[in-house]
Backbone as a chain_set.jsonl record, in Angstrom:
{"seq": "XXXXXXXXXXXXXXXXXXXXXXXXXXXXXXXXXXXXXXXXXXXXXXXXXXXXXXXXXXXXXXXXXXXXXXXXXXXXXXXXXXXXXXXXXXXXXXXXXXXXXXXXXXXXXXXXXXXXXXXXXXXXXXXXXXXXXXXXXXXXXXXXXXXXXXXXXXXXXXXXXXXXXXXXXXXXXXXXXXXXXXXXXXXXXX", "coords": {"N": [[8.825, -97.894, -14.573], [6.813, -98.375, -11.903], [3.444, -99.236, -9.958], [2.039, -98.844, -6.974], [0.628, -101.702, -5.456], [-1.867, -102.88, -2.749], [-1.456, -105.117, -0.532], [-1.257, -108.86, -1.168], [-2.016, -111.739, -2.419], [-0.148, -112.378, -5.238], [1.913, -114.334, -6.526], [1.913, -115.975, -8.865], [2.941, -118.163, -12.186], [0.056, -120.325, -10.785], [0.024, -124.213, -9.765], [-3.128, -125.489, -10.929], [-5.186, -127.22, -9.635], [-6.743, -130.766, -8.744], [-8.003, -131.579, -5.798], [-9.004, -134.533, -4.434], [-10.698, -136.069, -1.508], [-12.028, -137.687, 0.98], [-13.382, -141.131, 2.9], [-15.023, -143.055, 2.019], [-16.596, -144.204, -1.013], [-19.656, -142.75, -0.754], [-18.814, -140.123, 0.328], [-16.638, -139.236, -1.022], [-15.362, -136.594, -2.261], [-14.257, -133.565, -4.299], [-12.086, -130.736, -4.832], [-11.278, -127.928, -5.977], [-7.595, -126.186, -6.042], [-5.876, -123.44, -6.336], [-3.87, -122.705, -4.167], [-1.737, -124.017, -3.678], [1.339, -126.412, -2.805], [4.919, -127.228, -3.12], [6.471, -127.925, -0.055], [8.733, -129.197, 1.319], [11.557, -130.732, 0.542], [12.781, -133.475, 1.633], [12.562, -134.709, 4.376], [9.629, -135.544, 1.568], [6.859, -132.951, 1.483], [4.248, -130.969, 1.687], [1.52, -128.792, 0.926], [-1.863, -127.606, 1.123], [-4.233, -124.744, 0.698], [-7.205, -124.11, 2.564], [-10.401, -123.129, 2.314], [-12.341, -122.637, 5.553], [-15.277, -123.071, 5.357], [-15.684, -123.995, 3.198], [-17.015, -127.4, 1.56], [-16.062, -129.563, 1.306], [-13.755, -128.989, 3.193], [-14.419, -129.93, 6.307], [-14.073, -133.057, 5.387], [-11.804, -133.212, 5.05], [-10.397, -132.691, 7.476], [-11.537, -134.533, 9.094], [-10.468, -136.946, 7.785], [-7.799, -136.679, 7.191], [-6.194, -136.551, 5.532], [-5.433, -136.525, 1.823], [-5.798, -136.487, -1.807], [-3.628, -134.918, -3.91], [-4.453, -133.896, -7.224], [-2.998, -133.488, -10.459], [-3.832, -131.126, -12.997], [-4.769, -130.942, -16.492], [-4.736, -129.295, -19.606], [-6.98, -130.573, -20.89], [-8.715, -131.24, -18.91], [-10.04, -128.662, -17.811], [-11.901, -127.423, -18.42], [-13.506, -128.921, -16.304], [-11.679, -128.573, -13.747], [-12.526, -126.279, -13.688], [-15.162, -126.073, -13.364], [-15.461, -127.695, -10.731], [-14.401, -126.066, -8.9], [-16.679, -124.014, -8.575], [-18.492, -125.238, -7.919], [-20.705, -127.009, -5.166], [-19.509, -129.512, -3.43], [-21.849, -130.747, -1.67], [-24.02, -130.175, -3.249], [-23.419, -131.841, -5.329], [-22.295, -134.865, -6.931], [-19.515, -134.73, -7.972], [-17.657, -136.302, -9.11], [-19.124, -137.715, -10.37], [-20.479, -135.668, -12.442], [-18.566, -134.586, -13.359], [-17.752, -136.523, -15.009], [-15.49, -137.554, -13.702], [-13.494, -139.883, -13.042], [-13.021, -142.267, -10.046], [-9.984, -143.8, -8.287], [-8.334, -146.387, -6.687], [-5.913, -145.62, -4.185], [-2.581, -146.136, -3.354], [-1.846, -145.599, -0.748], [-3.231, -144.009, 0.926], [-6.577, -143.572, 1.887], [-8.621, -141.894, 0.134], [-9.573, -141.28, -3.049], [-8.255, -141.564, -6.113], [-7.877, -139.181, -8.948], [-8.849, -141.012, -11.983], [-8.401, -139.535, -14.128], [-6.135, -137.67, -14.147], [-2.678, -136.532, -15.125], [-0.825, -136.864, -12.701], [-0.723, -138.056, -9.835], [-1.413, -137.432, -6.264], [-0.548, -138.846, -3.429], [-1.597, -137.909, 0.099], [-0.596, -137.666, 3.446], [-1.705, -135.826, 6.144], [-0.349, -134.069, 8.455], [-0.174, -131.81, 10.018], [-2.84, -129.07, 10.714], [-2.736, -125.356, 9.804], [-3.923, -122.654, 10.941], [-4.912, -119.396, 9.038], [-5.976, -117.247, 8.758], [-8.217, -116.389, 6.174], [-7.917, -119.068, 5.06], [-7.295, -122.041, 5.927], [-4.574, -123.883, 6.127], [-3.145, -127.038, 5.631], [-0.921, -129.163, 5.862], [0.917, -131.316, 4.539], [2.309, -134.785, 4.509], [3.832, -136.455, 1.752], [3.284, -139.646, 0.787], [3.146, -141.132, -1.194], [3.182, -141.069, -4.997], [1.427, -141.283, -7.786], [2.118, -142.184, -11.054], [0.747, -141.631, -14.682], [1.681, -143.878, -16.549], [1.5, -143.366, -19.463], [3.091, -140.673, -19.87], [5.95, -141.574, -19.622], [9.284, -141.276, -20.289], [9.933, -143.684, -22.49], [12.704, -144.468, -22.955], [14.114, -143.075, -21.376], [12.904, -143.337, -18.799], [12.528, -141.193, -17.254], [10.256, -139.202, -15.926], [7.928, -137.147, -18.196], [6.555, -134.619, -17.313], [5.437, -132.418, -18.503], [4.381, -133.383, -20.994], [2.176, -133.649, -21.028], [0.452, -131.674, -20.701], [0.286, -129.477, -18.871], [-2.119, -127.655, -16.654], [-1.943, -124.389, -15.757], [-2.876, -121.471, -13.299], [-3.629, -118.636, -13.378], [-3.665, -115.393, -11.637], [-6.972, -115.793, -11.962], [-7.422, -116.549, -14.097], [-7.11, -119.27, -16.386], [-4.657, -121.59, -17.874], [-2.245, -123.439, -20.572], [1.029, -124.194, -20.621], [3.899, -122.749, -22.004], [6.504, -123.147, -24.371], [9.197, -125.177, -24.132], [12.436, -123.281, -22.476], [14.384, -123.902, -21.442], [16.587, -126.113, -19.101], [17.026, -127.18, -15.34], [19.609, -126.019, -14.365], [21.076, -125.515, -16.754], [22.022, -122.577, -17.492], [24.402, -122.313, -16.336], [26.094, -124.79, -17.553], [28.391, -126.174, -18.629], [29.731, -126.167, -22.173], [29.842, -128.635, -24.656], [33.386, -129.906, -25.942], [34.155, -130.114, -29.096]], "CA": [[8.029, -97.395, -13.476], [6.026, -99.618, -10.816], [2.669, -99.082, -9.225], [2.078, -99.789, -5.518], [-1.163, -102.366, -5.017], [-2.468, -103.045, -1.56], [-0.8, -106.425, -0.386], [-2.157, -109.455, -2.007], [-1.414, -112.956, -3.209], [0.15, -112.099, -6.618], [2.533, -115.566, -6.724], [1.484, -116.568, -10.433], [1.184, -119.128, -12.132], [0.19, -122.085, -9.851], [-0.786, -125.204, -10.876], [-4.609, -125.71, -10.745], [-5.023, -128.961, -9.27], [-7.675, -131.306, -8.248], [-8.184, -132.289, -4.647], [-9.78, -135.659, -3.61], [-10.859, -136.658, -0.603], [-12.768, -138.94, 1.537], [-12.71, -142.522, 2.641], [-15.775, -144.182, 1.3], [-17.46, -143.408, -1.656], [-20.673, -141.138, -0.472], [-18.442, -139.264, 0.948], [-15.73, -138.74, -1.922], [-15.407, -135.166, -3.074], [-13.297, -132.832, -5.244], [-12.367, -129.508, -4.647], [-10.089, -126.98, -7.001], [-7.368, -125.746, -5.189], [-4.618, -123.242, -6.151], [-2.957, -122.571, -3.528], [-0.676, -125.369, -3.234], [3.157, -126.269, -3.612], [5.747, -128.296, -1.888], [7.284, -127.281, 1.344], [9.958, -130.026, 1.489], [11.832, -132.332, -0.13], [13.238, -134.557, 2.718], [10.845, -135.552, 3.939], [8.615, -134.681, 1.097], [6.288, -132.714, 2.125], [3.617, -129.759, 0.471], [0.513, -128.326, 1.316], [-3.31, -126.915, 0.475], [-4.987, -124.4, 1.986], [-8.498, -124.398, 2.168], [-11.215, -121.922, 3.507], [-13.195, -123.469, 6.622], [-16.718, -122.979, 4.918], [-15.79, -125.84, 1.769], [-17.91, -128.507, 2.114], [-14.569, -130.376, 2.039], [-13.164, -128.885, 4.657], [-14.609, -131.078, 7.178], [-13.565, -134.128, 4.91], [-10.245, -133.301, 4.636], [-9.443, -132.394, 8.841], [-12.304, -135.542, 9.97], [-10.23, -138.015, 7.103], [-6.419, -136.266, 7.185], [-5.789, -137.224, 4.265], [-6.027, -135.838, 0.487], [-5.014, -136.885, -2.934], [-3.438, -133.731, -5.352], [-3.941, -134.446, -8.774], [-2.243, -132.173, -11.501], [-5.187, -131.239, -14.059], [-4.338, -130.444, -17.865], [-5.888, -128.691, -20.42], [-7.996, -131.216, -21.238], [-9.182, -131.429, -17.11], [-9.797, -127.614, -17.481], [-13.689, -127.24, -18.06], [-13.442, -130.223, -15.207], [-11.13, -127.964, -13.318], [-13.272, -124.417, -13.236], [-16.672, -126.188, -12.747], [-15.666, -128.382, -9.289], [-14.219, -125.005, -7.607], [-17.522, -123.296, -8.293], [-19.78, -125.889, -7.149], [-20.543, -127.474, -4.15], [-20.121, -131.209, -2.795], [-23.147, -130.575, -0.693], [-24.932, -130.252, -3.847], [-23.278, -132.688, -6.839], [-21.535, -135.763, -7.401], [-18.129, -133.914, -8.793], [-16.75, -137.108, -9.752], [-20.177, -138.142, -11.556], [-20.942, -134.767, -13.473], [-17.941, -134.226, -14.567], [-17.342, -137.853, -16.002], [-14.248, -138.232, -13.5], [-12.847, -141.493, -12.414], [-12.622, -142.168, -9.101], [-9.222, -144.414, -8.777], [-7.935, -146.781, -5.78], [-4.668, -145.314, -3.917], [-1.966, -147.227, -3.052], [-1.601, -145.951, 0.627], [-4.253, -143.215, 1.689], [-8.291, -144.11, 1.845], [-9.181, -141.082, -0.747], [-9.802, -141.745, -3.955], [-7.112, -140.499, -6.864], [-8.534, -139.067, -10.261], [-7.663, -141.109, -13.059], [-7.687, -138.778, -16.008], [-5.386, -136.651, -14.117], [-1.325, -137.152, -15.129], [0.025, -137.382, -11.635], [-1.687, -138.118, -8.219], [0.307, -137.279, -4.592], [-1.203, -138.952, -1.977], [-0.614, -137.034, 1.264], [-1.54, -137.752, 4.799], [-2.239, -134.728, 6.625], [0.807, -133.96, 9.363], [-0.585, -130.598, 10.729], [-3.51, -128.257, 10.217], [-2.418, -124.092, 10.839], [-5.051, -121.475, 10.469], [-3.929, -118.897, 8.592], [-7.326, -116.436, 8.47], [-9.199, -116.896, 5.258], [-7.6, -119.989, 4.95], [-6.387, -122.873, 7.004], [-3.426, -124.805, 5.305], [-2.859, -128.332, 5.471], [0.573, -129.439, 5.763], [1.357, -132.945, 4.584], [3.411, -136.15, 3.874], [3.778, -137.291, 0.733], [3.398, -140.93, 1.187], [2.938, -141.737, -2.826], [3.628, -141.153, -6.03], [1.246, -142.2, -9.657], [2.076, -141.668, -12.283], [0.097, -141.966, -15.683], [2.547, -144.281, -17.748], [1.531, -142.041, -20.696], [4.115, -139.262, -19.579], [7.011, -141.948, -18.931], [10.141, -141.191, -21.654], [10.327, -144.648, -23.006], [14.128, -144.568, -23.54], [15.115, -142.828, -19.866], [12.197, -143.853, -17.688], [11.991, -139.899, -16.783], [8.678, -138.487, -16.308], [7.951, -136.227, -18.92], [4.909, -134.22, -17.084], [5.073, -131.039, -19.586], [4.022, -133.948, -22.815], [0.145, -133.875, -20.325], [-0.276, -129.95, -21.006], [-0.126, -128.825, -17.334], [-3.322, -126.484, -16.825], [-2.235, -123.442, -14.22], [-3.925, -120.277, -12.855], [-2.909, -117.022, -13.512], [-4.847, -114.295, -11.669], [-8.082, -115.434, -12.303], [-7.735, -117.59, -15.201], [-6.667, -120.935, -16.695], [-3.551, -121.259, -18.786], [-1.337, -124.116, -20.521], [2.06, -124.274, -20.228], [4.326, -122.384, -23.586], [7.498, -124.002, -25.097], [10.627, -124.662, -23.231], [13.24, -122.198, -22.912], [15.985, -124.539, -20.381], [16.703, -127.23, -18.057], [17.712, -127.12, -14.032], [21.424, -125.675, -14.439], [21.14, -124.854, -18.283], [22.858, -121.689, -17.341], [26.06, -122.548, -15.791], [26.228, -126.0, -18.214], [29.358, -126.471, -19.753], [29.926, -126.647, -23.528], [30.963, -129.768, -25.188], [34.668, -129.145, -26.795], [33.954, -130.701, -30.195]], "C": [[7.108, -98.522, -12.962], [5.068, -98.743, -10.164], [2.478, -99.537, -8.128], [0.707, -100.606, -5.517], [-1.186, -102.958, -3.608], [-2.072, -104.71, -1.831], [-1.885, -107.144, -0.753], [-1.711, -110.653, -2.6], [-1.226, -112.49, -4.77], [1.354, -113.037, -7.434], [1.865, -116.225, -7.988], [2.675, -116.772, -11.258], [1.893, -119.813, -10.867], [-0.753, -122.671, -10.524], [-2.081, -125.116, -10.061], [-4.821, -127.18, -10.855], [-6.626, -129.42, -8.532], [-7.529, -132.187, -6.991], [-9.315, -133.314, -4.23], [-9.639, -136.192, -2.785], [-12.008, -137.506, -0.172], [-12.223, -140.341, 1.295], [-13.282, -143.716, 2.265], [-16.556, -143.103, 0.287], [-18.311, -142.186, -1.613], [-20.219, -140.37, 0.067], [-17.119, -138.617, -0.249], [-16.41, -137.086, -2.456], [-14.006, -134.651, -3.388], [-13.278, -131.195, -5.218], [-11.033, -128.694, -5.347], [-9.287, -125.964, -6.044], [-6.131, -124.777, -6.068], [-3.649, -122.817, -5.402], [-2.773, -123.885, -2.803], [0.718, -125.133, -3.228], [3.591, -127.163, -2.799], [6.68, -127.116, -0.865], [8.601, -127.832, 2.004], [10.318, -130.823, 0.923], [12.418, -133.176, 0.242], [12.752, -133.813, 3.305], [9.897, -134.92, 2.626], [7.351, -134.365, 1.431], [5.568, -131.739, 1.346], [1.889, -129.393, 1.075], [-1.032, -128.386, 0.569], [-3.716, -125.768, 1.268], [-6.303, -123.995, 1.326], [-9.867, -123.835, 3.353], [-12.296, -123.434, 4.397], [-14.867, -123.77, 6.332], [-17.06, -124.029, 3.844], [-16.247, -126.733, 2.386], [-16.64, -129.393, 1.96], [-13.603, -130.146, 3.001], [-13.187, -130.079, 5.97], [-14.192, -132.71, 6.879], [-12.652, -134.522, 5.547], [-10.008, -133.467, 6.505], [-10.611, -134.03, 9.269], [-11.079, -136.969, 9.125], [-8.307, -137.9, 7.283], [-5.72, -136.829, 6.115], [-6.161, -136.497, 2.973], [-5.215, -136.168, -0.38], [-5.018, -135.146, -3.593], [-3.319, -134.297, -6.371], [-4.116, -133.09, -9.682], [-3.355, -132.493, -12.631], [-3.866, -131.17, -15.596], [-5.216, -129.819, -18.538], [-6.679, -129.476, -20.898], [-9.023, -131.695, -20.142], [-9.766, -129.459, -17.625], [-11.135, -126.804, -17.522], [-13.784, -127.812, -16.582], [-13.513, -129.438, -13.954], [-11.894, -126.489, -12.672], [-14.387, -125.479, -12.607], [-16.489, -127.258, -11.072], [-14.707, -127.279, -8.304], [-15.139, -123.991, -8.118], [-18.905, -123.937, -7.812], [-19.538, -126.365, -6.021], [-20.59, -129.159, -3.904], [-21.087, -131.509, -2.329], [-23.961, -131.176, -1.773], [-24.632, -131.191, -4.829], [-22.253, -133.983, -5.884], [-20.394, -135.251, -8.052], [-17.637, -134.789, -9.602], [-18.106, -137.753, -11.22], [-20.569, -136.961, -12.595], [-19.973, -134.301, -14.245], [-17.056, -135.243, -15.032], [-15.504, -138.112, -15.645], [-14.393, -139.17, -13.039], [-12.206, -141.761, -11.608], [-11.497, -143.541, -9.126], [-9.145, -144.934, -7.216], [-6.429, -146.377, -6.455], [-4.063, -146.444, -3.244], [-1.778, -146.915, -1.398], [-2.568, -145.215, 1.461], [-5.672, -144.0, 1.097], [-8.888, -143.08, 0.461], [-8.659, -141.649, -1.893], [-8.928, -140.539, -4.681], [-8.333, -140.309, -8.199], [-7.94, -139.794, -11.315], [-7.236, -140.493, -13.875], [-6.781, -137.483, -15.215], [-3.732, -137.657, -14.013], [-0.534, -137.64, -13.993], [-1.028, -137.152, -10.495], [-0.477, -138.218, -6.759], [-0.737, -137.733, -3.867], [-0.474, -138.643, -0.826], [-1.492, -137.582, 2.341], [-1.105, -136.249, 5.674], [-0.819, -134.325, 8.189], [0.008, -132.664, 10.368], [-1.519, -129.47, 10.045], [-3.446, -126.412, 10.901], [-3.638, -123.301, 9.995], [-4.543, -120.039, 10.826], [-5.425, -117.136, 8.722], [-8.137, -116.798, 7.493], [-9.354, -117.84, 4.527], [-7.206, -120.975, 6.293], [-5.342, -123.731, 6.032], [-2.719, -126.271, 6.015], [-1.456, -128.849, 4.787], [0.539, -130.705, 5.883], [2.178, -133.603, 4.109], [3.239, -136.535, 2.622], [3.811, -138.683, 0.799], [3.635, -142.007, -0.009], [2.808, -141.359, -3.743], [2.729, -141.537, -7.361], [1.212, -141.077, -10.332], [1.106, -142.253, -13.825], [1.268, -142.503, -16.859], [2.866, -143.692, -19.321], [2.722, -141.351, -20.979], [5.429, -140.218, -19.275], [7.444, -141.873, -20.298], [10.543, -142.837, -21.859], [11.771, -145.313, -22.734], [14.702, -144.676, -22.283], [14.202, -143.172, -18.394], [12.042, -142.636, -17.106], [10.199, -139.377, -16.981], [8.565, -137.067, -17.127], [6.462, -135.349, -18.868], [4.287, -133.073, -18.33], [4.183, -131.77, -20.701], [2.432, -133.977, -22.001], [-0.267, -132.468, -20.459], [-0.886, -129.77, -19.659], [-1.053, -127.856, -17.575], [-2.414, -125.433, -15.317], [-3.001, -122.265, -14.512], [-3.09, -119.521, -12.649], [-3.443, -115.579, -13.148], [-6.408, -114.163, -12.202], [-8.619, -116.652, -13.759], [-6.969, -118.664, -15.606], [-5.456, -120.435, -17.528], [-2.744, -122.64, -19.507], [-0.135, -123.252, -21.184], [2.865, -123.433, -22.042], [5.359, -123.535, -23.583], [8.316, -123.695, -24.133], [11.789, -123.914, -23.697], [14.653, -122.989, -21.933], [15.545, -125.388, -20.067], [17.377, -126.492, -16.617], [19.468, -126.991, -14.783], [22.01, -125.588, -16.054], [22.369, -123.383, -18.306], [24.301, -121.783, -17.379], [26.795, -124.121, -16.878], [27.783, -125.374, -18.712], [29.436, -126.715, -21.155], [30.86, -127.508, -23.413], [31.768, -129.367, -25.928], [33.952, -130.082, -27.648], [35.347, -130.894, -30.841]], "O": [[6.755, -99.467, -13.667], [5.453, -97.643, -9.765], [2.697, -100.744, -8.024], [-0.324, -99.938, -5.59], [-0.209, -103.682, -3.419], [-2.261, -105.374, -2.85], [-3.044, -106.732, -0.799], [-0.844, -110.47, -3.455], [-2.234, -112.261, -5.439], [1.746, -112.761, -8.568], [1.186, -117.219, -7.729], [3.513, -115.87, -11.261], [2.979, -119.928, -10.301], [-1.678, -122.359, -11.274], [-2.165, -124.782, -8.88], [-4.69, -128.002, -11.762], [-7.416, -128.662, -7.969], [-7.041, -133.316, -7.043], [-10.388, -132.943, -3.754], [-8.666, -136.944, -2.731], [-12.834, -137.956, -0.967], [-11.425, -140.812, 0.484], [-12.793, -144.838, 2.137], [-16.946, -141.946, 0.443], [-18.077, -141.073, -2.084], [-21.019, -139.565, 0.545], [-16.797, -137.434, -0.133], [-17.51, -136.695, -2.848], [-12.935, -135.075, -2.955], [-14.248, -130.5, -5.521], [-9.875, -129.026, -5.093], [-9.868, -125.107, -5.379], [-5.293, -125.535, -6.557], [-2.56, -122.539, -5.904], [-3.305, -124.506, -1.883], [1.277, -124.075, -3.518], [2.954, -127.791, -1.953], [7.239, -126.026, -0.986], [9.319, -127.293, 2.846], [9.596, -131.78, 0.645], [12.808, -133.953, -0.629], [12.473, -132.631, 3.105], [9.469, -133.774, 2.768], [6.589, -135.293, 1.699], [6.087, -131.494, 0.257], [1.363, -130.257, 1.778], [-1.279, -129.111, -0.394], [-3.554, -125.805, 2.488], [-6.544, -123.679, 0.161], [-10.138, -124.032, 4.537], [-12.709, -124.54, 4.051], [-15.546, -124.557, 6.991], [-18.09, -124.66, 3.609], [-16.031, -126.973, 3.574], [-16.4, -129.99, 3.01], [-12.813, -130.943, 3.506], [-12.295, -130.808, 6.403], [-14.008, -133.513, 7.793], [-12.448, -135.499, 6.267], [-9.384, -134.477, 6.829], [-9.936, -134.687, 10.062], [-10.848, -137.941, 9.843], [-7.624, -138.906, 7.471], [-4.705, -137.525, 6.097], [-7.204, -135.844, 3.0], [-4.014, -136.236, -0.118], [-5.982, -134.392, -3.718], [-2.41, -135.077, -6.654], [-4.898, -132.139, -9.674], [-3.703, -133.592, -13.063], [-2.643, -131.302, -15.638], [-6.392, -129.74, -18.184], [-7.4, -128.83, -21.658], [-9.992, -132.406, -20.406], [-8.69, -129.829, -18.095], [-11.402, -125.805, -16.854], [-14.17, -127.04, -15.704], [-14.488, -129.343, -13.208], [-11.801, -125.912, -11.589], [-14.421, -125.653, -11.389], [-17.501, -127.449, -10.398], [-14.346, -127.588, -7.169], [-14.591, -122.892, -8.207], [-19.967, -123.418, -7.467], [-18.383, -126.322, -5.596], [-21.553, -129.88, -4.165], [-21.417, -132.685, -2.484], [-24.53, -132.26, -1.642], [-25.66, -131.547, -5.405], [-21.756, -133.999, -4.758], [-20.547, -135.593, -9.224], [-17.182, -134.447, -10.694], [-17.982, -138.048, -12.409], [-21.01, -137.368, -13.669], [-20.095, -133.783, -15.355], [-15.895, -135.046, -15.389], [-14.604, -138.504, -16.387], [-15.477, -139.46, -12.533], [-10.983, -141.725, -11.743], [-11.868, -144.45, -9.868], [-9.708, -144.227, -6.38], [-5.882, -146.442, -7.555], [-4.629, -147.404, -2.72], [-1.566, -147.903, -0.695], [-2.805, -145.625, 2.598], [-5.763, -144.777, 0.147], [-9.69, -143.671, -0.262], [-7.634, -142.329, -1.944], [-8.78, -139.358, -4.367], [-9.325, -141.011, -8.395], [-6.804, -139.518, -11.702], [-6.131, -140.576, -14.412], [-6.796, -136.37, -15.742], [-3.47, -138.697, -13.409], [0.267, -138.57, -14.09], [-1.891, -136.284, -10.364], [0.596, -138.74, -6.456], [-1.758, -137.071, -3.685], [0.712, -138.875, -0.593], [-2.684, -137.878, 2.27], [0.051, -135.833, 5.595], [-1.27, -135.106, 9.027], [-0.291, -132.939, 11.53], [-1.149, -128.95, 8.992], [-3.883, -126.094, 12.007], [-4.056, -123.381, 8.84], [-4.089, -119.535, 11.853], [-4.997, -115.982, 8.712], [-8.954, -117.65, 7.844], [-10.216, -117.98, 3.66], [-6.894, -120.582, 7.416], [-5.873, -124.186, 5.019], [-1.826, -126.276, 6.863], [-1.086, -128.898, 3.614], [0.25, -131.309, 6.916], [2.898, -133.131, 3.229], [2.158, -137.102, 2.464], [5.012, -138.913, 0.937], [4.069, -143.158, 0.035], [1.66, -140.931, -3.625], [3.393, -142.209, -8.151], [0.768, -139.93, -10.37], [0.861, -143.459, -13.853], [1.672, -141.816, -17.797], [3.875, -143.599, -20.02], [3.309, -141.374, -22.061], [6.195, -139.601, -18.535], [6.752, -142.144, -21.28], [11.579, -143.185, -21.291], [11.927, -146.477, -22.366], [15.416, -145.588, -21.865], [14.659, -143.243, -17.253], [11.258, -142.763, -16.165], [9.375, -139.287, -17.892], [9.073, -136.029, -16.702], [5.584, -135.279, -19.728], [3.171, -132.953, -18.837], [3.357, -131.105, -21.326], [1.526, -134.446, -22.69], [-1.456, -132.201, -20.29], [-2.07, -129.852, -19.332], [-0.947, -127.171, -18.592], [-2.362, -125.815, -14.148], [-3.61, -122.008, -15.55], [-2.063, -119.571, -11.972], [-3.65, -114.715, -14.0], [-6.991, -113.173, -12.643], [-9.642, -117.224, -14.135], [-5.989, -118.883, -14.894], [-5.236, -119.261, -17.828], [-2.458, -123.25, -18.477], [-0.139, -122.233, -21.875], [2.28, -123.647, -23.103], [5.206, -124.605, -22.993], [8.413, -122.671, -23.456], [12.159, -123.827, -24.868], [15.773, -122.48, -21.879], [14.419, -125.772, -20.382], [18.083, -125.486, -16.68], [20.149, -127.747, -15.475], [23.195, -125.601, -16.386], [23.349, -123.303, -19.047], [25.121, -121.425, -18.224], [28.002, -124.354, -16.808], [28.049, -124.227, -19.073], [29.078, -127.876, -21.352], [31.92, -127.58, -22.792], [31.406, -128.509, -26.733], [33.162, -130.858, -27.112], [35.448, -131.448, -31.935]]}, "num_chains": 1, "name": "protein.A"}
């Protein structure tokens, strides 16, 4: 049996990620976003969306530009306390002892202690109502050498303990249960 609930973002999990923007220092800020994802993969392409009242708001549409960086459970105090405060009022990157990083092609600053950083430039801004969503380019790529498999040069993001959001609260990641096309795989004859 199923209950009906009054429509409602109920898309769980998503990752809980850290957004940095700006293009000089006093202006760098960090804002916790989960509603994200990718929207293309030729061109790659992926979003944010982000209410008009965030003191990064104006950053993000005056700079067009924004780094996503993928938190972990060890980002995840980090993570809650810079989407309940304000830029207005803190240093995000100074209180919570992150490390603002030079990108290789956008002006905003990447986090280092986070496993992967996307720098995006900004393609189109649609306003959505209690959001506006920011549709952008992927332009770049870091990775935290940490997470690279030695052997195959694959990125192994799961060994960083992805942090997502689940209705409200934090979560890492359980044990794997497959791979892409695990299903349909073929057995080896022996």
């Amino acid at each position: 049996m199923k209950t009906d609930w009054k429509p409602g973002t109920m898309i769980y999990p998503l990752p809980a990620v850290l957004v940095s923007c700006g293009s000089t220092p006093d202006e760098y800020n960090i804002l916790t976003v989960a509603w994200t994802g990718t929207i293309c993969s030729n061109p790659p392409m992926c979003y944010i969306s982000v209410r008009p009242e965030r003191h990064s708001y104006e950053i993000l549409k005056r700079n067009m530009e924004f780094v996503i960086n993928l938190t972990t459970k060890d980002m995840a105090r980090a993570t809650d306390w810079c989407g309940v405060r304000s830029g207005k009022n803190y240093n995000k990157f100074k209180e919570m002892n992150l490390t603002p990083g030079k990108c290789s092609i956008v002006q905003a600053p990447l986090i280092e202690e986070s496993p992967l950083c996307i720098e995006c430039k900004v393609k189109e801004i649609v306003s959505l109502g209690s959001h506006d969503m920011f549709i952008a380019d992927v332009v770049n790529v870091r990775a935290d050498d940490r997470n690279m498999d030695e052997g195959t040069g694959k990125l192994e993001l799961a060994k960083a303990n992805p942090l997502v959001y689940v209705h409200g609260g934090y979560y890492e990641l359980g044990s794997k249960i497959g791979k892409f096309g695990w299903s349909v795989e073929r057995k080896k004859e022996e």
